[in-house]
Structure formats: C-alpha cells, structure tokens
N, CA, C and O of each residue as an XYZ file, in Angstrom:
736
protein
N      10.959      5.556    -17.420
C       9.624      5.963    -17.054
C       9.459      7.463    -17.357
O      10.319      8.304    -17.620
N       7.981      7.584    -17.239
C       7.792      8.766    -17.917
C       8.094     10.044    -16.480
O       8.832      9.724    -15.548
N       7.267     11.726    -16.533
C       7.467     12.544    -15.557
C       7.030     11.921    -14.393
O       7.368     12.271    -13.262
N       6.465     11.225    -14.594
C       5.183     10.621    -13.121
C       6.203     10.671    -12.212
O       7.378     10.640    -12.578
N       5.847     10.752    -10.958
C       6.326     10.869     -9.653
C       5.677      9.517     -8.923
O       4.505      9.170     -9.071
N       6.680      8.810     -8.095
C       6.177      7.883     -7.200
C       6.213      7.755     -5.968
O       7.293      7.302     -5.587
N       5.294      8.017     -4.960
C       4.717      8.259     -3.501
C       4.817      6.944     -3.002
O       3.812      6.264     -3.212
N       6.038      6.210     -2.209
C       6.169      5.465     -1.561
C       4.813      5.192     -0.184
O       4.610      6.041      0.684
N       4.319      4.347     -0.237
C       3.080      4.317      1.315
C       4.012      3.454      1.955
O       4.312      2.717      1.016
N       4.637      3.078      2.888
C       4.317      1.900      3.883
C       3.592      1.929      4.243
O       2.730      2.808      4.203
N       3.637      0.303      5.124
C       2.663     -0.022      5.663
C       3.232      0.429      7.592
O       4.152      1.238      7.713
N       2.680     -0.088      8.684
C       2.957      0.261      9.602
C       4.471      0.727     10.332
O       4.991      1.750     10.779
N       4.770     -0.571     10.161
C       6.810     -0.274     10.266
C       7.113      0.868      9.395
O       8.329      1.050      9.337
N       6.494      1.621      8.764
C       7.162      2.943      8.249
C       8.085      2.393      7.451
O       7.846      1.583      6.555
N       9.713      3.044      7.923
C      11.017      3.105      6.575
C      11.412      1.744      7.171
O      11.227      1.510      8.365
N      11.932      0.889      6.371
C      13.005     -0.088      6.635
C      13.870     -0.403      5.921
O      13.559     -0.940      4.858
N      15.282     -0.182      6.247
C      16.165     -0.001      5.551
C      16.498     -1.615      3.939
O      16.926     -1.782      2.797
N      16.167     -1.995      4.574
C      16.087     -3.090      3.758
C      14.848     -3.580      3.098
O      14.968     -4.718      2.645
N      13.842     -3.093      2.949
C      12.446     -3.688      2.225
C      12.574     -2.924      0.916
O      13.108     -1.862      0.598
N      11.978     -3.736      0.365
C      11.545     -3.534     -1.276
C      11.339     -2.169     -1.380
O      12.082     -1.615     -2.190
N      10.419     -1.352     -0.700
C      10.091      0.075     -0.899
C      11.041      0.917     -0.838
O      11.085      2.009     -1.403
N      12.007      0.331     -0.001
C      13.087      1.557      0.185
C      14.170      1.589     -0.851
O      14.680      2.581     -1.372
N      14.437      0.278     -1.061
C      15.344     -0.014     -2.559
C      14.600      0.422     -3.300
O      15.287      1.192     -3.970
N      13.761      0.454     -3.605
C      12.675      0.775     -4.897
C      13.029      2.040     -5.350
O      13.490      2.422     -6.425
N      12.660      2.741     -4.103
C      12.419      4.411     -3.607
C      13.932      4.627     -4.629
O      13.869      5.230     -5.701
N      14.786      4.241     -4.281
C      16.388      4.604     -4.498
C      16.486      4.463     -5.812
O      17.236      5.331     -6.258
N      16.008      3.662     -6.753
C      16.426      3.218     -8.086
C      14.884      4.230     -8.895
O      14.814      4.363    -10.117
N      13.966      4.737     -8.071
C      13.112      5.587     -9.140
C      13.401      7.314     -9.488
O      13.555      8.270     -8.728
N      13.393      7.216    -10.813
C      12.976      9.384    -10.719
C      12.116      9.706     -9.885
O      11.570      8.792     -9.267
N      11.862     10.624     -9.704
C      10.909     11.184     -8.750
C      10.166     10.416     -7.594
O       8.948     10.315     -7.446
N      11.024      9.974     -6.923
C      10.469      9.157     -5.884
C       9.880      9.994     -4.367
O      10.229     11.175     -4.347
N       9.460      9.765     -3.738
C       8.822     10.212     -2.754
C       8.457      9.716     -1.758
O       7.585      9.094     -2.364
N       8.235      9.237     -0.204
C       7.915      8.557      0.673
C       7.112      8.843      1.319
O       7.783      9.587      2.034
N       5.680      8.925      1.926
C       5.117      9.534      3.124
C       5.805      9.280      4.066
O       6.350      8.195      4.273
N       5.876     10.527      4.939
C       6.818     10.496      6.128
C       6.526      9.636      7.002
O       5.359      9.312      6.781
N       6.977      9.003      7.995
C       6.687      8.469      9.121
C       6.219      9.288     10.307
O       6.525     10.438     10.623
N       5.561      8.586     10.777
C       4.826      9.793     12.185
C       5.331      9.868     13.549
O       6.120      8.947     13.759
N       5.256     10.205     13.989
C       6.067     11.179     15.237
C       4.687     10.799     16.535
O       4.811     11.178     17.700
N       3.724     10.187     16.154
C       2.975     10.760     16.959
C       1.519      9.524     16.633
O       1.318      9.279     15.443
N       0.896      9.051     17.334
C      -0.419      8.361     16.621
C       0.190      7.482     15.657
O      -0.101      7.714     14.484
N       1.039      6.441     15.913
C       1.632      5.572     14.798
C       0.592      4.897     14.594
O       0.482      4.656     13.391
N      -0.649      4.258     15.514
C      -1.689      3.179     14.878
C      -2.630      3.761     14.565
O      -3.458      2.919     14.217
N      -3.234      5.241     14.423
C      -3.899      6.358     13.714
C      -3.988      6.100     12.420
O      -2.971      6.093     11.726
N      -5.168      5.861     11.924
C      -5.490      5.410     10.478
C      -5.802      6.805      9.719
O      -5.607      7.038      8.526
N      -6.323      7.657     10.679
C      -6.471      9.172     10.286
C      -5.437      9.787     10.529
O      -5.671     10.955     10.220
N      -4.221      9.680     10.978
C      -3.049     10.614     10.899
C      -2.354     10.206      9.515
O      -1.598     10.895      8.830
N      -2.767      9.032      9.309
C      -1.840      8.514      8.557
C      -1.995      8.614      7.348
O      -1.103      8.535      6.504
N      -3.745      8.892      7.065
C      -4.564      9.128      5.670
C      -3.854     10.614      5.726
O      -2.993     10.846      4.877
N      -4.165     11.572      6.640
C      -3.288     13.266      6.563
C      -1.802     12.946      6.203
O      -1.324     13.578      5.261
N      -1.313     12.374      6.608
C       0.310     12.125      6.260
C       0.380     11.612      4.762
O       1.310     12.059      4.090
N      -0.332     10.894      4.278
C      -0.584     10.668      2.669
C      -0.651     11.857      2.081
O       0.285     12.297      1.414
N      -1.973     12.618      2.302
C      -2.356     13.836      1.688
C      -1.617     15.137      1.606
O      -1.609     15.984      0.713
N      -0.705     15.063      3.306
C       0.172     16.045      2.888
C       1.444     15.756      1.993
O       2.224     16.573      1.503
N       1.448     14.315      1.907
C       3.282     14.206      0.973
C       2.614     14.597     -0.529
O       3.260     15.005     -1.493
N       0.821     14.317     -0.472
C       0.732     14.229     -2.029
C       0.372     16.006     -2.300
O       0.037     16.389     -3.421
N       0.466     16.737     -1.411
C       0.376     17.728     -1.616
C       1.594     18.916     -1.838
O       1.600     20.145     -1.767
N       2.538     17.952     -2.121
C       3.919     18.815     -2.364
C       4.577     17.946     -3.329
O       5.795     17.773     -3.365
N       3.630     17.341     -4.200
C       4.007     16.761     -5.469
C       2.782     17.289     -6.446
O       1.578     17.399     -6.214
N       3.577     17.576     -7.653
C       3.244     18.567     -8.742
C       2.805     17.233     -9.749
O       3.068     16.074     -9.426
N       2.277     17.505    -10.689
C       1.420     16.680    -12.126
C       1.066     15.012    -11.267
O       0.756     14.711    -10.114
N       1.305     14.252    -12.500
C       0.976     12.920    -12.251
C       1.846     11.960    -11.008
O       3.074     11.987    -10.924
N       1.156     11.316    -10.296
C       1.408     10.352     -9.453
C       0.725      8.702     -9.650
O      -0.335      8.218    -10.048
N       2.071      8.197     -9.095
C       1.675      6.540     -8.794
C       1.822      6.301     -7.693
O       2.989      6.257     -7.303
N       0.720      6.039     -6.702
C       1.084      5.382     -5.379
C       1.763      4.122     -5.422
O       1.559      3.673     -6.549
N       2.398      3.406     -4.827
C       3.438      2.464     -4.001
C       2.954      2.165     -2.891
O       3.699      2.661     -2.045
N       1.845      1.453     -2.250
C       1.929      1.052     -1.112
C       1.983     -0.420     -0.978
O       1.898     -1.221     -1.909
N       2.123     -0.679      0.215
C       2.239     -2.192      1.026
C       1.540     -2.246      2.275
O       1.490     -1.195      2.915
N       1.235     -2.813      2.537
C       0.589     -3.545      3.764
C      -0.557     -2.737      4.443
O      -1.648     -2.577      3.895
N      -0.308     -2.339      5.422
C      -1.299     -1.135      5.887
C      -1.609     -0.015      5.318
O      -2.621      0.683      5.374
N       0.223      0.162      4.285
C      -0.093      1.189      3.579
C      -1.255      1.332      2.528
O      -1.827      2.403      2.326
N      -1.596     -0.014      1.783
C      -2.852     -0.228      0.707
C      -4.156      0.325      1.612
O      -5.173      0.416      0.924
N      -4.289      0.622      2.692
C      -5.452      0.474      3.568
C      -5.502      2.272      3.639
O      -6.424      2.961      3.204
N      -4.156      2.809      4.359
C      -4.027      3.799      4.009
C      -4.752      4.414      2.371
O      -5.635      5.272      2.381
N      -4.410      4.037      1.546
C      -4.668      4.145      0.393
C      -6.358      4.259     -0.114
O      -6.907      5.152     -0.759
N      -6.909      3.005      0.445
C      -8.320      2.870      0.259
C      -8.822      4.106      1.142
O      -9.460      4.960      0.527
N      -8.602      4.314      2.576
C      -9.807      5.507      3.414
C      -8.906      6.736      2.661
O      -9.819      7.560      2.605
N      -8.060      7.243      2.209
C      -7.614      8.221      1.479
C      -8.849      8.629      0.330
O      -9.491      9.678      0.379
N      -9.012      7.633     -0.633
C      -9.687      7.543     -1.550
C     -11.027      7.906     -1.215
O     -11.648      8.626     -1.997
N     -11.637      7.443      0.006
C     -13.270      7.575      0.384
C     -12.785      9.207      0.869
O     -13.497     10.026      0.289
N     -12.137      9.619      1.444
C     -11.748     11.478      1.566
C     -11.301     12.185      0.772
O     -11.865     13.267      0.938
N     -10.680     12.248      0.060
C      -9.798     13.084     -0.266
C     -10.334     12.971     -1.819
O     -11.135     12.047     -1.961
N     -10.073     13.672     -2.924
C     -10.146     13.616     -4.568
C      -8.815     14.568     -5.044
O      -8.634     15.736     -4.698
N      -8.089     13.904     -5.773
C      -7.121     14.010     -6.540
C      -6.937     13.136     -7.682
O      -7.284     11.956     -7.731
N      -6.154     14.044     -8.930
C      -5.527     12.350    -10.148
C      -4.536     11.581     -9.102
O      -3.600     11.829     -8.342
N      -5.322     10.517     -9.539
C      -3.363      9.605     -9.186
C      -4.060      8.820    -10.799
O      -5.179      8.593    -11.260
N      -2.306      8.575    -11.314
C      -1.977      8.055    -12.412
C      -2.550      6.494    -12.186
O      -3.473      5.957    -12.799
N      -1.874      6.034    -11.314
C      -2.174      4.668    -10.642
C      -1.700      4.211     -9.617
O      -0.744      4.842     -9.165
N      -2.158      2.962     -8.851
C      -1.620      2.458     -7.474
C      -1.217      1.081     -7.649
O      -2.078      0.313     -8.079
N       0.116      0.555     -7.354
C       0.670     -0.513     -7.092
C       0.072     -0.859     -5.466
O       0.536     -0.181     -4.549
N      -0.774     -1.734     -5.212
C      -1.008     -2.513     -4.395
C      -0.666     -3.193     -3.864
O      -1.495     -4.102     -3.884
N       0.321     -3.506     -3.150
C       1.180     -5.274     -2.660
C       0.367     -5.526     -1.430
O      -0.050     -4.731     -0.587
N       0.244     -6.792     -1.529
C      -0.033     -7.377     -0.362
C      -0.915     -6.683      1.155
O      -0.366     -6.734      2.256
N      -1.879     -6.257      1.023
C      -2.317     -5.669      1.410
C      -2.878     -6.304      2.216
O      -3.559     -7.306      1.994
N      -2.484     -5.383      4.111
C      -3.116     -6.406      5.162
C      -4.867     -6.232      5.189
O      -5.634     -5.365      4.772
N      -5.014     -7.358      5.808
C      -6.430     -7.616      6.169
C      -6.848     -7.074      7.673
O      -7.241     -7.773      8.608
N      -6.636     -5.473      7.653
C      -7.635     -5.373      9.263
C      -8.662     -6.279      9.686
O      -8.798     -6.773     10.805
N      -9.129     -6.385      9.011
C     -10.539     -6.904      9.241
C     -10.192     -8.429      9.884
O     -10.820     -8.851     10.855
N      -9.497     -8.931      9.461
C      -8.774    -10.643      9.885
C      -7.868    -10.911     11.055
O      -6.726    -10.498     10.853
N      -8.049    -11.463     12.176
C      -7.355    -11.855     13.039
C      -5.733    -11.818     12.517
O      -5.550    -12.730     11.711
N      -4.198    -10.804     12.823
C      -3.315    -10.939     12.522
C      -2.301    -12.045     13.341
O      -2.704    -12.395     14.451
N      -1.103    -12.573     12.894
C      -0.569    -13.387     13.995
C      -0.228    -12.656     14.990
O      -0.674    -11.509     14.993
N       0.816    -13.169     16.330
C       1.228    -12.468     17.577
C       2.398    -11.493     16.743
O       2.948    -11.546     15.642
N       2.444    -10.469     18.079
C       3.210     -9.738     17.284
C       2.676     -8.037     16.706
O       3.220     -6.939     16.590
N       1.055     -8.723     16.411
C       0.389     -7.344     15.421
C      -0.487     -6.474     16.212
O      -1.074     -6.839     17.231
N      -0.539     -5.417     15.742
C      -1.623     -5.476     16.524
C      -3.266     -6.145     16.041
O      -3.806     -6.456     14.979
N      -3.664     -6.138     17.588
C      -5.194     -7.247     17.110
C      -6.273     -6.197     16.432
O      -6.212     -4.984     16.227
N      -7.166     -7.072     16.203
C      -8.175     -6.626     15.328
C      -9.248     -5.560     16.619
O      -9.859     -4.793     15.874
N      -9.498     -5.373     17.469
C      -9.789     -4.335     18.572
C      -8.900     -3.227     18.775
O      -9.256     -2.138     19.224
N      -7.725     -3.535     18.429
C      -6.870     -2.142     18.404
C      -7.033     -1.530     17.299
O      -7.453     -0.373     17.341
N      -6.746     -2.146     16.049
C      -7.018     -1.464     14.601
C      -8.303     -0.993     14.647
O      -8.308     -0.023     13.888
N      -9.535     -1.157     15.173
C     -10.817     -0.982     15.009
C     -10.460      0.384     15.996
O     -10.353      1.455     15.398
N     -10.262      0.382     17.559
C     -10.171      1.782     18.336
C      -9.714      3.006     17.549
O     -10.182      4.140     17.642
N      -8.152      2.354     16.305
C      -7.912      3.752     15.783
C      -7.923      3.538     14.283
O      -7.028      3.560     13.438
N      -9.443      3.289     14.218
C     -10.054      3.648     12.894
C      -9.293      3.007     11.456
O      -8.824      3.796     10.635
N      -9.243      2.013     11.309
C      -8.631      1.110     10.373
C      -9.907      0.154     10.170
O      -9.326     -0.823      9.698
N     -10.830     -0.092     10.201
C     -12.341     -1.003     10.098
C     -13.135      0.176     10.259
O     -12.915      1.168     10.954
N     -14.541     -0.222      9.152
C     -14.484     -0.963      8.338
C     -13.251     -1.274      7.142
O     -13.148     -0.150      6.650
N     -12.808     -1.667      6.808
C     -12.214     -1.584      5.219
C     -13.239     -0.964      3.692
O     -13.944     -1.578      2.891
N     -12.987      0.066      3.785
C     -13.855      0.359      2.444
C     -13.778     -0.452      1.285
O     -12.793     -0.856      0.666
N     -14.968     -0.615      1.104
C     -15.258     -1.052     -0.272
C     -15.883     -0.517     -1.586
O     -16.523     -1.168     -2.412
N     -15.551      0.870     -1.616
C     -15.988      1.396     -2.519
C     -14.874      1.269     -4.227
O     -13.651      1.394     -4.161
N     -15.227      1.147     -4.884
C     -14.102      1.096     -6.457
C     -13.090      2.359     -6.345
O     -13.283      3.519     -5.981
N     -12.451      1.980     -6.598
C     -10.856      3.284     -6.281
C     -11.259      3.917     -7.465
O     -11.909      3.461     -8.405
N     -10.683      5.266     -7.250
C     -11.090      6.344     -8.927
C     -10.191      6.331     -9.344
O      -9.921      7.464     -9.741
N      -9.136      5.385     -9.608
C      -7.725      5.399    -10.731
C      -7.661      4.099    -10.566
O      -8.254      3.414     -9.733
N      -6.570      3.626    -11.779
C      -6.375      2.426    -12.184
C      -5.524      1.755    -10.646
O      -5.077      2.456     -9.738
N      -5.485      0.242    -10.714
C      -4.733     -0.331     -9.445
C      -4.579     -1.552     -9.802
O      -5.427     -2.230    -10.383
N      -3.330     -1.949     -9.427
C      -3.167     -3.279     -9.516
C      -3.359     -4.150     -8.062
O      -3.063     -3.440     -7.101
N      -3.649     -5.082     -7.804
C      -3.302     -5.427     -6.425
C      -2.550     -6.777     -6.715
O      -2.930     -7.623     -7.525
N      -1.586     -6.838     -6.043
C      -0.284     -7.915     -6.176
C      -0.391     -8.816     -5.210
O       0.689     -8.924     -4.628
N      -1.260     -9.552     -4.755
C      -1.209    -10.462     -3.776
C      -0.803    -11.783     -3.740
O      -0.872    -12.568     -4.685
N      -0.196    -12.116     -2.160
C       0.673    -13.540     -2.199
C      -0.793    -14.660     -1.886
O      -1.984    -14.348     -1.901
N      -0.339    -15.638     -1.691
C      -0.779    -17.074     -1.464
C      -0.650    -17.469      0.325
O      -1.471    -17.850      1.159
N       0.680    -17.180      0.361
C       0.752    -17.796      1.211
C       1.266    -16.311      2.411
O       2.404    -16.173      2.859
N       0.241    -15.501      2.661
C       0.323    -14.214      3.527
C       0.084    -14.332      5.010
O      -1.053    -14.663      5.345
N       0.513    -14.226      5.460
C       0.258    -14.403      7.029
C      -0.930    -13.186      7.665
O      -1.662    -13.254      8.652
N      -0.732    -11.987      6.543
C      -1.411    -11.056      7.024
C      -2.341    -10.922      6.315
O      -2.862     -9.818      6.468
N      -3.043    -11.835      5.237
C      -4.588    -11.472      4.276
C      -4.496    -12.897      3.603
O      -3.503    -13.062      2.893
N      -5.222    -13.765      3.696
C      -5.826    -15.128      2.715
C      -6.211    -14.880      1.267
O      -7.033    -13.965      1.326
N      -6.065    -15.172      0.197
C      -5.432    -15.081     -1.235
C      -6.651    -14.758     -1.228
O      -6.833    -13.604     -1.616
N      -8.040    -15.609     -0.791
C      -9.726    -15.374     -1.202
C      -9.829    -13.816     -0.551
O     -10.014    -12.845     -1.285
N      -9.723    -13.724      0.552
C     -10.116    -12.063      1.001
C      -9.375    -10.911     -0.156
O     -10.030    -10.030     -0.712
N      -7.891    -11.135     -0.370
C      -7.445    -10.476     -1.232
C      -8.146    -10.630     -2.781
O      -8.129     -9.653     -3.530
N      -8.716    -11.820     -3.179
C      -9.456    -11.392     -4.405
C     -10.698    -10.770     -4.198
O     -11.332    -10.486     -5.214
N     -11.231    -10.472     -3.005
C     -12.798     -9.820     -2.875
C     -11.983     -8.210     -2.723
O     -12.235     -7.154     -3.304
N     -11.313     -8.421     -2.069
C     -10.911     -6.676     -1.975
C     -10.259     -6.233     -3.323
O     -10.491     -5.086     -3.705
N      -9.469     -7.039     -4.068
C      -9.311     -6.582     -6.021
C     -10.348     -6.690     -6.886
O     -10.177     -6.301     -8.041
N     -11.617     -7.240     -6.480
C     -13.277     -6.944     -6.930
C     -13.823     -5.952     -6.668
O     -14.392     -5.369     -7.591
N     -13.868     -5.286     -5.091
C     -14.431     -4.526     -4.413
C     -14.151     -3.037     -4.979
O     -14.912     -2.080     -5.123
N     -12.617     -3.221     -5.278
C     -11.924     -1.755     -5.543
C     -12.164     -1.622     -7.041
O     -12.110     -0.520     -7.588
N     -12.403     -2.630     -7.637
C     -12.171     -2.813     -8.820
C     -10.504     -2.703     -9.982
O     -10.225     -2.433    -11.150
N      -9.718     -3.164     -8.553
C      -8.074     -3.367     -9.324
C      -7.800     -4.882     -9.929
O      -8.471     -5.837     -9.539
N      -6.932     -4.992    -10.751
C      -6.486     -6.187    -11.759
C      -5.607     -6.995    -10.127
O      -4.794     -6.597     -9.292
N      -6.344     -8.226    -10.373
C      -5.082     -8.440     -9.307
C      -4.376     -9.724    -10.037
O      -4.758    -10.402    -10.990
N      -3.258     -9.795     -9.264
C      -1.635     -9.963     -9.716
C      -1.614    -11.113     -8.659
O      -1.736    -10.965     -7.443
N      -1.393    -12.573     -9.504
C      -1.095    -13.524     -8.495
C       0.293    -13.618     -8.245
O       0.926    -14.295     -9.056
N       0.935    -13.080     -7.280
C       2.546    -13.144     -6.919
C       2.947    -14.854     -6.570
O       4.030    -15.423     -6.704
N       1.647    -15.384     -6.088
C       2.297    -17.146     -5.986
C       2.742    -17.162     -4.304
O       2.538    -16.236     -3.519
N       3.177    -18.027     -4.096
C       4.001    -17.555     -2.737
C       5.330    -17.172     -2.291
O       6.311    -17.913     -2.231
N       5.261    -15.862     -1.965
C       5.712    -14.410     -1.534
C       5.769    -14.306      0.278
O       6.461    -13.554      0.964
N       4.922    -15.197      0.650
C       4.627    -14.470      1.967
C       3.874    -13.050      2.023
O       2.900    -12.706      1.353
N       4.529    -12.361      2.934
C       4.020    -10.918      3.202
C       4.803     -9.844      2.074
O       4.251     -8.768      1.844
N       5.970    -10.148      1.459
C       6.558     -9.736      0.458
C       7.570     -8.729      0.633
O       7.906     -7.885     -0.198
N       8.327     -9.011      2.567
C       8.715     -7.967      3.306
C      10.199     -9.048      3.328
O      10.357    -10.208      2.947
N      11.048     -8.138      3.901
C      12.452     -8.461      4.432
C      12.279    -10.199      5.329
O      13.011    -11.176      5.167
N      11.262    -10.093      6.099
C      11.126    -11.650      6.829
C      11.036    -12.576      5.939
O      11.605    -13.667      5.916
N       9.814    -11.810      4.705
C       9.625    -13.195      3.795
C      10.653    -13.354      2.671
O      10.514    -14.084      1.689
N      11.803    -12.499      2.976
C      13.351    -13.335      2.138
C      12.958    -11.919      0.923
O      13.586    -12.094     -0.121
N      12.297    -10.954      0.904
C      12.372     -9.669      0.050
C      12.760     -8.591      0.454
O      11.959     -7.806      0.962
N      14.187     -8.268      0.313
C      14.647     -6.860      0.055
C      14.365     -6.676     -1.712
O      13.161     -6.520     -1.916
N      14.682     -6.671     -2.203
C      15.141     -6.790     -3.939
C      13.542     -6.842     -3.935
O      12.971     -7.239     -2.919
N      12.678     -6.371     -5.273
C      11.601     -6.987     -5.769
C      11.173     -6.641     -7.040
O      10.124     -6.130     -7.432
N      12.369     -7.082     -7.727
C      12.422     -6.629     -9.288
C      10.862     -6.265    -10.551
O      10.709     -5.523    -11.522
N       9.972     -7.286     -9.796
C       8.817     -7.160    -10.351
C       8.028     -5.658     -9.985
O       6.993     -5.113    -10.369
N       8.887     -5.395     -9.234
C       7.498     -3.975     -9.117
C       7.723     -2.918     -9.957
O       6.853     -2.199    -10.448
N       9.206     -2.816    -10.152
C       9.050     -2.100    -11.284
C       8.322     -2.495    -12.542
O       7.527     -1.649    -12.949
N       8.446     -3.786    -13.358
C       7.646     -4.383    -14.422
C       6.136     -3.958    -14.156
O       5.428     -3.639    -15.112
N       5.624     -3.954    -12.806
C       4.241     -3.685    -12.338
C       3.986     -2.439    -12.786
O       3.017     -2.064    -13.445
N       5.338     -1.528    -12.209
C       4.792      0.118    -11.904
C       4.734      0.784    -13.599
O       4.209      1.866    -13.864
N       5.584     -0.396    -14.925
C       5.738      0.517    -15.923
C       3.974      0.154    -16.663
O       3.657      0.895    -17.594
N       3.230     -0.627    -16.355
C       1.911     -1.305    -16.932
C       0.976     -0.100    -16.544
O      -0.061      0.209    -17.132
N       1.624      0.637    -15.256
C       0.671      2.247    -14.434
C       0.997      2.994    -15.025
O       0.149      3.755    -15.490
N       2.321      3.186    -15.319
C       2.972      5.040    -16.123
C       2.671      4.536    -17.733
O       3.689      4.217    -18.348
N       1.402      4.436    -18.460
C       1.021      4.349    -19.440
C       0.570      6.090    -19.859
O       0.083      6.354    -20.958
C-alpha cells in the first residue's frame, strides 16, 4: 500500500484484543486507532472529538477503518468536521435507529447521548460499506438505504453476522482486499 495512513474507528467495545481491527491494525503501515475514552463511553459527541483528535495528529492522506458504532461515529464526524479522507471502509455498521438485542444498549439510551438521528447526508470521500445478511445489529435492507443515503458502494459480505470475535471473526482477510480498492 501506498503513504496513506489508516485510522482504526471501533465501534463501542473500543480495543479488543482479538477482533479483526486490532489484527488488522498490526499487519498495516501507518496504522492508527482512535483512542478509547476514559470518560462518556456512550457519548456520540466525545467520540466524534476522539475521531477528530486522532485525525489530527495524522499528516497527508487517510483511510478510515470503522465498524459498528464506529461507522456512525464516522457519519456525525462528516456532518462536523471537513477534512480529505482518502476513503472509508465501512463494516457492518450498527443501526441506532433499530431496536438492538439484550445486552445493548436500547434505542432511548443511544438517542439521550446523541447517536439519532443517523445522518443521511452523502459522505465527501469515497466509502465502501461491507454489510452482513445475517446482523443482529442492522437488517441487510436498512444497510442498503444507509449505502444509498451516504452514497457508498456496498459490499455484500453474505452471512458474517456482526463480523466481530462472537461471529467466529478475529482474522478478516478481506479487508485488506477492500482497503487496497480505497488507497487508489
């Protein structure tokens, strides 16, 4: 790959030693992570600042990397903030907006700390969105209105699940194949 630098997002769970992002993180040049927070973990606005500051101590071109909440992260970033990004790998991106299973938090908590609406405005850089079939956390139809909405190519992964350590993914060899179609 070329100079580009790649800005790891998670999604809520932050680092996990075993998910795709973190192996990922390990096998790229210039890799990068937004930090995890200390403080306001279900803060949709700490978390858009925690984006902005990792992307603010990275120099030339960037590819975002997010997953789950992190894609969401990604979208209210975009309605604030203006910067290049090269491009954004999208995975599986949860559905605030959709009743999650037990376990998540509900759709009244995500709404108190500012995660709804879901923007729908077209992202200003290229994006892929990689979505599963069979997601516990977004229905394949919502995920093709939100790869319309943004205006990203979306990527039928098939069934993946959530595309996390539960759903049988540490390893996820395809994202690199994904991320080299961005560092054009």
């Amino acid at each position: 790959m070329s100079n580009t630098s790649f800005l790891i997002v998670p999604g809520l769970r932050d680092h996990v030693d075993n998910h795709w992002q973190t192996l990922l993180a390990a096998k790229l040049p210039n890799a990068h992570t937004v930090a995890p927070l200390e403080a306001d973990k279900l803060s949709c606005a700490a978390r858009v600042e925690a984006l902005q500051a990792a992307l603010e101590k990275i120099d030339g071109p960037v590819i975002l990397v997010a997953h789950s909440a992190g894609v969401m992260m990604v979208a209210h970033w975009a309605q604030k903030y203006s910067r290049p990004i090269k491009g954004a790998l999208l995975a599986t991106p949860a559905d605030v907006e959709s009743a999650f299973p037990e376990g998540y938090p509900s759709t009244a908590t995500l709404r108190e700390h500012g995660w709804l609406p879901i923007p729908r405005k077209p992202l200003p850089f290229p994006s892929l969105l990689a979505a599963s079939r069979n997601d516990p956390l977004a229905s394949f139809s919502r995920l093709q209105q939100l790869a319309a909405d943004w205006q990203s190519e979306l990527v039928d992964l098939g069934e993946v699940g959530h595309l996390n350590p539960a759903a049988g993914f540490g390893e996820w060899p395809e994202a690199q194949a994904l991320l080299k179609r961005l560092d054009v």
